[in-house]
PyMOL commands that place a pseudoatom at each C-alpha (Angstrom):
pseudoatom trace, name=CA, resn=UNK, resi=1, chain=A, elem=C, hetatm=0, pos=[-0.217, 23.873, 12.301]
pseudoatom trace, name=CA, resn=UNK, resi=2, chain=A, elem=C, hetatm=0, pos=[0.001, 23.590, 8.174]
pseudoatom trace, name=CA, resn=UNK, resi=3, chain=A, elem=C, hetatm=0, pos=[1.304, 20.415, 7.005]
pseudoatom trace, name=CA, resn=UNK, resi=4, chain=A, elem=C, hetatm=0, pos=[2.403, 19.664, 3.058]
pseudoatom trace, name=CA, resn=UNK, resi=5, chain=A, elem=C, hetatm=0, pos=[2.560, 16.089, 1.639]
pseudoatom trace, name=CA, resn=UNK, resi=6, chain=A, elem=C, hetatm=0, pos=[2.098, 14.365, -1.348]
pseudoatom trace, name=CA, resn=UNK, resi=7, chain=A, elem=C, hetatm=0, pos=[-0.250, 12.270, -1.124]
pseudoatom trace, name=CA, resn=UNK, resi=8, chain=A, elem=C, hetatm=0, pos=[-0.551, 9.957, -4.083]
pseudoatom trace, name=CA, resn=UNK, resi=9, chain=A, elem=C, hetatm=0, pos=[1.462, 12.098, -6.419]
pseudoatom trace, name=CA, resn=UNK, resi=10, chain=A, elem=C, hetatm=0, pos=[-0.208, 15.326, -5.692]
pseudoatom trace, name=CA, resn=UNK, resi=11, chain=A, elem=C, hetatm=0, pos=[0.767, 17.799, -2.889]
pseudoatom trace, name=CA, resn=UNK, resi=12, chain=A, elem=C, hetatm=0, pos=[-1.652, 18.544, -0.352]
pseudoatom trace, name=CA, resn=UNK, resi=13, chain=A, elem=C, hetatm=0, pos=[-1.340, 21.353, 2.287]
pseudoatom trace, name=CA, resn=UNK, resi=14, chain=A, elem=C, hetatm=0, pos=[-3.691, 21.315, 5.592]
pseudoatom trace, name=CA, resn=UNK, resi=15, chain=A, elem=C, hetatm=0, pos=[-4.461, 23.130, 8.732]
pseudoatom trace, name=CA, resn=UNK, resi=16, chain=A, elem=C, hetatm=0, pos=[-4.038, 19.800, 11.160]
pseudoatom trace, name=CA, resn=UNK, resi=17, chain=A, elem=C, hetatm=0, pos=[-3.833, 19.769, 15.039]
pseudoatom trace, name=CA, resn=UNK, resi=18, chain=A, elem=C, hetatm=0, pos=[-0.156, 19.020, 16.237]
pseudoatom trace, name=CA, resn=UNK, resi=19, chain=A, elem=C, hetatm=0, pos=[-1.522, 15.615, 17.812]
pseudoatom trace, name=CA, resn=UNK, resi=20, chain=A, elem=C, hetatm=0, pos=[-3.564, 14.025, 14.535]
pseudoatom trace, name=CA, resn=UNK, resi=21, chain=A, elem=C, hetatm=0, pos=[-2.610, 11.124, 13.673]
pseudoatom trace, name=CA, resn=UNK, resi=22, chain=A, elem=C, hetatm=0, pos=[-1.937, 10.563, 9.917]
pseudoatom trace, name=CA, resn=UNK, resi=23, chain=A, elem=C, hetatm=0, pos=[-5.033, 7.351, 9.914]
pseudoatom trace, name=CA, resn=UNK, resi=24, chain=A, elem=C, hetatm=0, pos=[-7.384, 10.212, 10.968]
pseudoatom trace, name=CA, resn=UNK, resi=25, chain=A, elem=C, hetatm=0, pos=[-5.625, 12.705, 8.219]
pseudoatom trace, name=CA, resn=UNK, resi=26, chain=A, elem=C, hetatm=0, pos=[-5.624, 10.875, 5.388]
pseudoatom trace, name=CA, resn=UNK, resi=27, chain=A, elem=C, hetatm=0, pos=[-9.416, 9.316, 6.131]
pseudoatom trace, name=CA, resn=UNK, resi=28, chain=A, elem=C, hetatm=0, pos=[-11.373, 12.216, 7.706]
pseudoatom trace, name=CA, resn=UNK, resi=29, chain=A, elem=C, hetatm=0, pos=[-9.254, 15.562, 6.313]
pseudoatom trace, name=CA, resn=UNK, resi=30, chain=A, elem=C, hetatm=0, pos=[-8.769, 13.792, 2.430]
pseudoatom trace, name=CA, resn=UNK, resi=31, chain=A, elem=C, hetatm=0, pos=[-11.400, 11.564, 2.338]
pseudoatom trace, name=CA, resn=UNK, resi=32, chain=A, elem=C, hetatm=0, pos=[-9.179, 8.388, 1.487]
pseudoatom trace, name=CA, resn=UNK, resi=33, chain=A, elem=C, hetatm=0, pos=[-10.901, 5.787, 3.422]
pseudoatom trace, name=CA, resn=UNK, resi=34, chain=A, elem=C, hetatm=0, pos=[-8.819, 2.860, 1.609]
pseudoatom trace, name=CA, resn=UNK, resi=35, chain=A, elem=C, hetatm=0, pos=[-6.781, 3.379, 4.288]
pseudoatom trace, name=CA, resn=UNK, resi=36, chain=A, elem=C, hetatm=0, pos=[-8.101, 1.498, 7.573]
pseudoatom trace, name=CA, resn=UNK, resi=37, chain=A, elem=C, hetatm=0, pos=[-8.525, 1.837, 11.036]
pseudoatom trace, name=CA, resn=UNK, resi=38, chain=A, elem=C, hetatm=0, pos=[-8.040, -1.261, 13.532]
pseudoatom trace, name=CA, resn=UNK, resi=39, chain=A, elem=C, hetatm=0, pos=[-6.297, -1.538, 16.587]
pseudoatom trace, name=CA, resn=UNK, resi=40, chain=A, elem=C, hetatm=0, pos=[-5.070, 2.032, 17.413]
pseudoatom trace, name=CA, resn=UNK, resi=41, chain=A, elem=C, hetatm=0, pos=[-2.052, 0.208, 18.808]
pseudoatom trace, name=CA, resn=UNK, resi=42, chain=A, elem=C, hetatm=0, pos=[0.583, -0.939, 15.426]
pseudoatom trace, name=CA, resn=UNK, resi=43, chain=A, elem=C, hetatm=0, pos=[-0.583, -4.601, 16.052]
pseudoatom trace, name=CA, resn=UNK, resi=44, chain=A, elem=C, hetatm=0, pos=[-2.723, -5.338, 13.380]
pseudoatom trace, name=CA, resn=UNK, resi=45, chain=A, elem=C, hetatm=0, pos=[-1.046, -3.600, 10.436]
pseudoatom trace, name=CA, resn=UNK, resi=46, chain=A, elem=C, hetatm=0, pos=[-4.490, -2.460, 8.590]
pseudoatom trace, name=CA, resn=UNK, resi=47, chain=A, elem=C, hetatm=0, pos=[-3.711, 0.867, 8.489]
pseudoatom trace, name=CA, resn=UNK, resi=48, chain=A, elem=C, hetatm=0, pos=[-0.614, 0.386, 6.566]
pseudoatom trace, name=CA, resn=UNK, resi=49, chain=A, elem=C, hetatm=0, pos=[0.311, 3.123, 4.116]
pseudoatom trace, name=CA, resn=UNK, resi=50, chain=A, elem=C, hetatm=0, pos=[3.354, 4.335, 1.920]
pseudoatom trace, name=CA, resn=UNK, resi=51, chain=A, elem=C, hetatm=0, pos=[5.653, 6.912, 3.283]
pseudoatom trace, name=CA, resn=UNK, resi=52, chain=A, elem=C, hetatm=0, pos=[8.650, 7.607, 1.040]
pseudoatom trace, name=CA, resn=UNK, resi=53, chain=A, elem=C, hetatm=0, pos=[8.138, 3.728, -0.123]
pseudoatom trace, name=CA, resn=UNK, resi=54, chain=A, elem=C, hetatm=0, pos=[8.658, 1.912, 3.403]
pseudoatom trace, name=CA, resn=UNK, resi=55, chain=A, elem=C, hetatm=0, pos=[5.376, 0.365, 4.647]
pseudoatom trace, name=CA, resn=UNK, resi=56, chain=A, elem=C, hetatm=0, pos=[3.957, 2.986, 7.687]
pseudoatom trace, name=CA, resn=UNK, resi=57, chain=A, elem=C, hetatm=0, pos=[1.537, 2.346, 10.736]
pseudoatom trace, name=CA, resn=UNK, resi=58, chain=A, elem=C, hetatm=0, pos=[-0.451, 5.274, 10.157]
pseudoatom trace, name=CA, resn=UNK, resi=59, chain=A, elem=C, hetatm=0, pos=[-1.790, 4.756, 13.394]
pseudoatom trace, name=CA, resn=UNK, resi=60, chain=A, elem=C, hetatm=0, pos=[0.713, 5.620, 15.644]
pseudoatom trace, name=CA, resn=UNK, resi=61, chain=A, elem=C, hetatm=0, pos=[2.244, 8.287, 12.789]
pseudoatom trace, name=CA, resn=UNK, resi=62, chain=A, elem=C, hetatm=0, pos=[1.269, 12.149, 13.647]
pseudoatom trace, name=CA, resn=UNK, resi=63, chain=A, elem=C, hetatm=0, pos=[0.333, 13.896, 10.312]
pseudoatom trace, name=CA, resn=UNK, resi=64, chain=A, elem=C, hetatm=0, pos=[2.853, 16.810, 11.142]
pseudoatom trace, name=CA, resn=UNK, resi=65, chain=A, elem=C, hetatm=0, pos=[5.433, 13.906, 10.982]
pseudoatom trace, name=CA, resn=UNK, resi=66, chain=A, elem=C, hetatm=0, pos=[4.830, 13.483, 7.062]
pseudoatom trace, name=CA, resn=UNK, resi=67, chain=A, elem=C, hetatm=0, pos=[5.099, 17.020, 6.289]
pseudoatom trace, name=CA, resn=UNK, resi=68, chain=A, elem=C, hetatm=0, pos=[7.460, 17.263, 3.464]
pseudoatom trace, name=CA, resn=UNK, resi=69, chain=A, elem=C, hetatm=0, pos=[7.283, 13.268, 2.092]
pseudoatom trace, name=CA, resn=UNK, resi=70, chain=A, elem=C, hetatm=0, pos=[5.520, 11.084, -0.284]
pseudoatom trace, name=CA, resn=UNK, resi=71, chain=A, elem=C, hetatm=0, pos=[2.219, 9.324, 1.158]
pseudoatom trace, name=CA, resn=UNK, resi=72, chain=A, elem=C, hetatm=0, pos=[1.058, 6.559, -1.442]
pseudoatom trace, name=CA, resn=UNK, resi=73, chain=A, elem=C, hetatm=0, pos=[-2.128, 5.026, -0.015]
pseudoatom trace, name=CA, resn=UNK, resi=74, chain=A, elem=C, hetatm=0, pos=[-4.366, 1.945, -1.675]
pseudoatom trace, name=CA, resn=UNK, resi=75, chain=A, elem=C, hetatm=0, pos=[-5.889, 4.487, -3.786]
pseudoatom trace, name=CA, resn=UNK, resi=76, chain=A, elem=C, hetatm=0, pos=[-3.168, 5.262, -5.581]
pseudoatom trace, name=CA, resn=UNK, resi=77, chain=A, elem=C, hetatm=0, pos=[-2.134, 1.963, -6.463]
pseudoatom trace, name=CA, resn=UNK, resi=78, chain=A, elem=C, hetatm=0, pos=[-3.625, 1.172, -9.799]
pseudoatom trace, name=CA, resn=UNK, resi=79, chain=A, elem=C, hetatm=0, pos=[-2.454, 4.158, -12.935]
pseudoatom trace, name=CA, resn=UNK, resi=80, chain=A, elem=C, hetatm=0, pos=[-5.860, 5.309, -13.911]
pseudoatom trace, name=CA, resn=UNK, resi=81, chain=A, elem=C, hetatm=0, pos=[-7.923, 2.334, -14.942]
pseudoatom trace, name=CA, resn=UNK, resi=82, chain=A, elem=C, hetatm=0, pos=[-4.910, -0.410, -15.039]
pseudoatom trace, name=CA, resn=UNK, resi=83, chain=A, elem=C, hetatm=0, pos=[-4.556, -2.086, -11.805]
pseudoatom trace, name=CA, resn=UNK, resi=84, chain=A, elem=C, hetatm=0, pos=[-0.708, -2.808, -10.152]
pseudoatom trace, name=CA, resn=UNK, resi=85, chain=A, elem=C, hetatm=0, pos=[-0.104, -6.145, -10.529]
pseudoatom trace, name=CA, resn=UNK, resi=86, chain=A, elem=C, hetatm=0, pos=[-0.642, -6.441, -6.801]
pseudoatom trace, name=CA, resn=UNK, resi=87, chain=A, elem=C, hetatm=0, pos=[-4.397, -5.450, -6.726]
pseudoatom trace, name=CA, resn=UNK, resi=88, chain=A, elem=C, hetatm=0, pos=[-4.492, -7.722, -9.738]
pseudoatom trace, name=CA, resn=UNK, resi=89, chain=A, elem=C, hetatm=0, pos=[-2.865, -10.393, -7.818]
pseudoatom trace, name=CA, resn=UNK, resi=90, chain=A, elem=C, hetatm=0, pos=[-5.231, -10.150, -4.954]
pseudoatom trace, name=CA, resn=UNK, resi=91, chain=A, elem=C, hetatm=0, pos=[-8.275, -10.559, -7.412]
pseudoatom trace, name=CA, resn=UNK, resi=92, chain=A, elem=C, hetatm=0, pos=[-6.235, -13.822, -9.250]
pseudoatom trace, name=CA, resn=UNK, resi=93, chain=A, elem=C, hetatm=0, pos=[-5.298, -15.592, -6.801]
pseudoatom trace, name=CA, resn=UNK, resi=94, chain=A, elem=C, hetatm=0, pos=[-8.130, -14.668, -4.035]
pseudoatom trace, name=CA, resn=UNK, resi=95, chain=A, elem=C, hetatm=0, pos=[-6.115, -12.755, -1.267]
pseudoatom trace, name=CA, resn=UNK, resi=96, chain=A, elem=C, hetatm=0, pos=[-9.017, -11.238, 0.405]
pseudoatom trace, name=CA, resn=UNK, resi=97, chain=A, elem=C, hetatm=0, pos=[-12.146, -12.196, 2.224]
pseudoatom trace, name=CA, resn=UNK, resi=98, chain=A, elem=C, hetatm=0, pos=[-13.456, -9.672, 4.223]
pseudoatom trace, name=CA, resn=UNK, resi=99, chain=A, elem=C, hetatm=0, pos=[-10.957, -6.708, 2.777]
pseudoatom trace, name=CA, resn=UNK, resi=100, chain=A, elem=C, hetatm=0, pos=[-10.069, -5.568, 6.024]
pseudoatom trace, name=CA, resn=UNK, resi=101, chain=A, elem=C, hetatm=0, pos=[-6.308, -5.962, 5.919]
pseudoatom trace, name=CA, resn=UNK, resi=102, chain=A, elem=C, hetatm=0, pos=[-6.408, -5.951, 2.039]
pseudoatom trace, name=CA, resn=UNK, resi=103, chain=A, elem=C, hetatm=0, pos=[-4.981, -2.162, 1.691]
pseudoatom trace, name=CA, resn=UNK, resi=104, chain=A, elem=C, hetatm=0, pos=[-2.124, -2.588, 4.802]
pseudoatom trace, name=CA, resn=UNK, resi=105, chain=A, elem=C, hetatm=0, pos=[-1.525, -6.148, 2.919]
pseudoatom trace, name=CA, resn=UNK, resi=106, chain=A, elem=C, hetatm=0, pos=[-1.251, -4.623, -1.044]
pseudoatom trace, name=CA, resn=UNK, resi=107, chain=A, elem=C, hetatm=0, pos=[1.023, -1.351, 0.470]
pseudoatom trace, name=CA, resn=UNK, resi=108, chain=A, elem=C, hetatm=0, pos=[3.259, -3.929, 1.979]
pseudoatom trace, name=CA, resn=UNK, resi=109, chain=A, elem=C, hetatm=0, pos=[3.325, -6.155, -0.834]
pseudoatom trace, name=CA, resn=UNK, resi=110, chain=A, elem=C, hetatm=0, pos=[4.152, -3.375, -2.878]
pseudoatom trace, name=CA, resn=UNK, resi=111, chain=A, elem=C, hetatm=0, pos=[7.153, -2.193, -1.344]
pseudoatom trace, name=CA, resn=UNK, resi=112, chain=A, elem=C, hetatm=0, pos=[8.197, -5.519, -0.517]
pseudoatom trace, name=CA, resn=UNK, resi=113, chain=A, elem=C, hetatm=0, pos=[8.204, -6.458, -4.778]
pseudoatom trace, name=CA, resn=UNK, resi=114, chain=A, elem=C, hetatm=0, pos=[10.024, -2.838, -5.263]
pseudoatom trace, name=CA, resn=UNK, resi=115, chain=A, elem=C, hetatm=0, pos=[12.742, -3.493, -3.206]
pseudoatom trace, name=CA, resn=UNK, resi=116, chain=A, elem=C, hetatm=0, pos=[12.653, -7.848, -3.926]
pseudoatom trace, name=CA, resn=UNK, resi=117, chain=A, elem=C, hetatm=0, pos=[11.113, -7.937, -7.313]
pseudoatom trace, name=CA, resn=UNK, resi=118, chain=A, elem=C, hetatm=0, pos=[11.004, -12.470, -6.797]
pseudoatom trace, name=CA, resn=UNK, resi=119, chain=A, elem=C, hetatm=0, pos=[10.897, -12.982, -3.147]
pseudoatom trace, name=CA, resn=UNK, resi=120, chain=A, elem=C, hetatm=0, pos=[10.345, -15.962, -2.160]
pseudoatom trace, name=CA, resn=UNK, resi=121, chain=A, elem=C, hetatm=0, pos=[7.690, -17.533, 0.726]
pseudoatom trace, name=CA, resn=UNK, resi=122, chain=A, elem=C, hetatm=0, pos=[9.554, -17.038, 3.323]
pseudoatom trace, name=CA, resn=UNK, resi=123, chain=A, elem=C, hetatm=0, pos=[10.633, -13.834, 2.496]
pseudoatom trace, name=CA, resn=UNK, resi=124, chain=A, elem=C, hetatm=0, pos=[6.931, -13.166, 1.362]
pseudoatom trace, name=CA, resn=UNK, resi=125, chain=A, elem=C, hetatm=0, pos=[5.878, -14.322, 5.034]
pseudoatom trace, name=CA, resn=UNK, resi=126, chain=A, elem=C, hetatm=0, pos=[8.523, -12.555, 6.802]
pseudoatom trace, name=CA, resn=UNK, resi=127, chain=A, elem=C, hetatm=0, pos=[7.187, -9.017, 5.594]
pseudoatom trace, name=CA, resn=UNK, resi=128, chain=A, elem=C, hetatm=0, pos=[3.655, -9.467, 5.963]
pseudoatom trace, name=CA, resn=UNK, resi=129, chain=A, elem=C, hetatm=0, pos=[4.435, -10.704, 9.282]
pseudoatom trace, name=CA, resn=UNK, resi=130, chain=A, elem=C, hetatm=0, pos=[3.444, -7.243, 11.377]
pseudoatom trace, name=CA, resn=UNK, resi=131, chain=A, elem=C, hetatm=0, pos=[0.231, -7.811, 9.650]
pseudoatom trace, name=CA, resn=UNK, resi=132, chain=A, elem=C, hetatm=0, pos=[-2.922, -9.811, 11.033]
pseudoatom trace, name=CA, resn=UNK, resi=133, chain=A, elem=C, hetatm=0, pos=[-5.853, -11.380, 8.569]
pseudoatom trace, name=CA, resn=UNK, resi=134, chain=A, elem=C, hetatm=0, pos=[-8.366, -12.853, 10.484]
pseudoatom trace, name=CA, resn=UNK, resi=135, chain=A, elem=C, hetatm=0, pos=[-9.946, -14.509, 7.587]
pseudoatom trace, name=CA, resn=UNK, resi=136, chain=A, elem=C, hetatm=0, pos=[-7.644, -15.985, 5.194]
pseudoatom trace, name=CA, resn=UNK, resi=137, chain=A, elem=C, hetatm=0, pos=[-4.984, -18.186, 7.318]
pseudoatom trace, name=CA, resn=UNK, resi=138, chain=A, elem=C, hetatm=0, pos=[-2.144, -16.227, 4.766]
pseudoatom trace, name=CA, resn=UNK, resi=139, chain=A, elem=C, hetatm=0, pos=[-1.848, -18.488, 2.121]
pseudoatom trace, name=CA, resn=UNK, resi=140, chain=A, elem=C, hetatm=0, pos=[-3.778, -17.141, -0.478]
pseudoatom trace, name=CA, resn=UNK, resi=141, chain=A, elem=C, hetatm=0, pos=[-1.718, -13.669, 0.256]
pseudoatom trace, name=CA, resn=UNK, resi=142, chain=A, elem=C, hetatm=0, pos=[1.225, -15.493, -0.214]
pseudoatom trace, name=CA, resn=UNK, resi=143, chain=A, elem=C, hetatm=0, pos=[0.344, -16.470, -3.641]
pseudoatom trace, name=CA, resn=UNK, resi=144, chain=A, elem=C, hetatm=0, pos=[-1.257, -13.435, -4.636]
pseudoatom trace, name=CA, resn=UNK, resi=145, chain=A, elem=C, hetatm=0, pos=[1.752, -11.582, -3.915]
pseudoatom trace, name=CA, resn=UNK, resi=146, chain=A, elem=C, hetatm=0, pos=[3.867, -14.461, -5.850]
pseudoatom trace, name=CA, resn=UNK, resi=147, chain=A, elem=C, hetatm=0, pos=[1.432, -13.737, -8.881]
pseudoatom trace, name=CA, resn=UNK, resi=148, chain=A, elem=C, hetatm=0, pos=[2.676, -10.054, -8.975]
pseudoatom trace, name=CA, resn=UNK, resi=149, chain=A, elem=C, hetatm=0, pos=[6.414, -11.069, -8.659]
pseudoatom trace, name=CA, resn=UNK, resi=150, chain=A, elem=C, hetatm=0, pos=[5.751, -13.069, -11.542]
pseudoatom trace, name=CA, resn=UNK, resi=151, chain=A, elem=C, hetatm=0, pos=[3.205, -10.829, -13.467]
pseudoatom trace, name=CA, resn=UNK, resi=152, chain=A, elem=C, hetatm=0, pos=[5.225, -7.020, -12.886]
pseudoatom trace, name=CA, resn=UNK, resi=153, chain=A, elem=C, hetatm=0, pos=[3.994, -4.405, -14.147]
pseudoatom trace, name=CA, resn=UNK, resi=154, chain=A, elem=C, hetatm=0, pos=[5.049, -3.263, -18.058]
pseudoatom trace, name=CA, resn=UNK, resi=155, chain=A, elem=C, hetatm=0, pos=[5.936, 0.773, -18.236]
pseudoatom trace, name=CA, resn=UNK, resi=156, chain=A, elem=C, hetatm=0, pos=[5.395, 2.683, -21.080]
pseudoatom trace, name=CA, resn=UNK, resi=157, chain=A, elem=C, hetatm=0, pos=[9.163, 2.798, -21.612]
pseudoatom trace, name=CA, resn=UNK, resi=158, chain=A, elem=C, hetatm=0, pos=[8.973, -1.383, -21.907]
pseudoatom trace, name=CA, resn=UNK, resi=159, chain=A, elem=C, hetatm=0, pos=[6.357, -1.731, -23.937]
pseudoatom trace, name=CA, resn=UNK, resi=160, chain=A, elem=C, hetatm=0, pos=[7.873, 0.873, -26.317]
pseudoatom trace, name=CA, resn=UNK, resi=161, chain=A, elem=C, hetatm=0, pos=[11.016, -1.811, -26.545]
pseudoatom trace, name=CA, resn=UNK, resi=162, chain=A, elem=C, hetatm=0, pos=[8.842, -4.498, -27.398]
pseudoatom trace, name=CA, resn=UNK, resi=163, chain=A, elem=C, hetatm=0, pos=[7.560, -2.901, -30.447]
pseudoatom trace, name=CA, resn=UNK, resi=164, chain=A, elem=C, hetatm=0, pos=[8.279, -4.187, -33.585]
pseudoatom trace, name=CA, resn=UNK, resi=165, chain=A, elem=C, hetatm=0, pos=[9.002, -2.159, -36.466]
pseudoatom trace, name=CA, resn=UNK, resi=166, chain=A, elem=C, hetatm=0, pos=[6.582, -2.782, -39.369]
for i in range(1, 166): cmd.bond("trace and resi %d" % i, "trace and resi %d" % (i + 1))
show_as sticks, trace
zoom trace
């Protein structure tokens, strides 16, 4: 069957078995290998991607399911070479080890601060919670997802208000 996405802003159209499950799609048919592969059961939250902004276990999501919404993956985080404050917060504040749940973790985060720009711990820890690290023990996730609530990101539109006239 064809399926049509966007997939980081641009639309994609593919010839995909009705069973394939949008991990293997976005990995094997796009190349996008930010996104990872754990469990193959929605326990360990690495695969984690953006569908229509809400955090997505693309491991138990078909591909035909996604036809016709907005897939945002770890690669299209960062606008060209400037980082979201999230990926930035990661490398601050030393929210990885190993990387393995970094991508699931930074999707999460990210639609967690658009919806709660100043979240708190608890609220921090609540929605990472479908999500295991094996290396870090959380904390340092916890603050690197504090330093992007407090370090969000400036548009083009802010930056433009912040100019002063000469």
């Amino acid at each position: 069957m064809q399926v049509t996405m966007t997939v980081n802003g641009t639309e994609v159209t593919r010839d995909v078995e009705p069973r394939r499950l949008l991990v293997h799609y976005l990995r094997e048919d796009l190349g996008l290998t930010g996104t990872h592969w754990g469990c193959d059961t929605s326990n360990c939250g690495v695969c984690v991607v953006l569908v229509d902004g809400e955090p997505v276990k693309s491991c138990t999501q078909l591909a035909a399911m996604t036809a016709g919404h907005e897939v945002r993956t770890v690669e299209g985080l960062a606008e060209g070479a400037t980082l979201d404050p999230v990926q930035q917060g990661f490398m601050e504040e030393h929210g990885l080890q190993c990387g393995f749940c970094t991508p699931g973790m930074m999707l999460t985060a990210r639609a967690l601060l658009d919806r709660e720009p100043d979240p708190d711990e608890d609220v921090i820890r609540e929605a990472i919670s479908g999500q295991i690290c094996r290396c870090t023990g959380y904390a340092t996730i916890v603050r690197s997802i504090r330093w992007a609530a407090e370090h969000p990101a400036t548009t083009s539109d802010d930056a433009a208000a912040q100019e002063v006239p000469a």
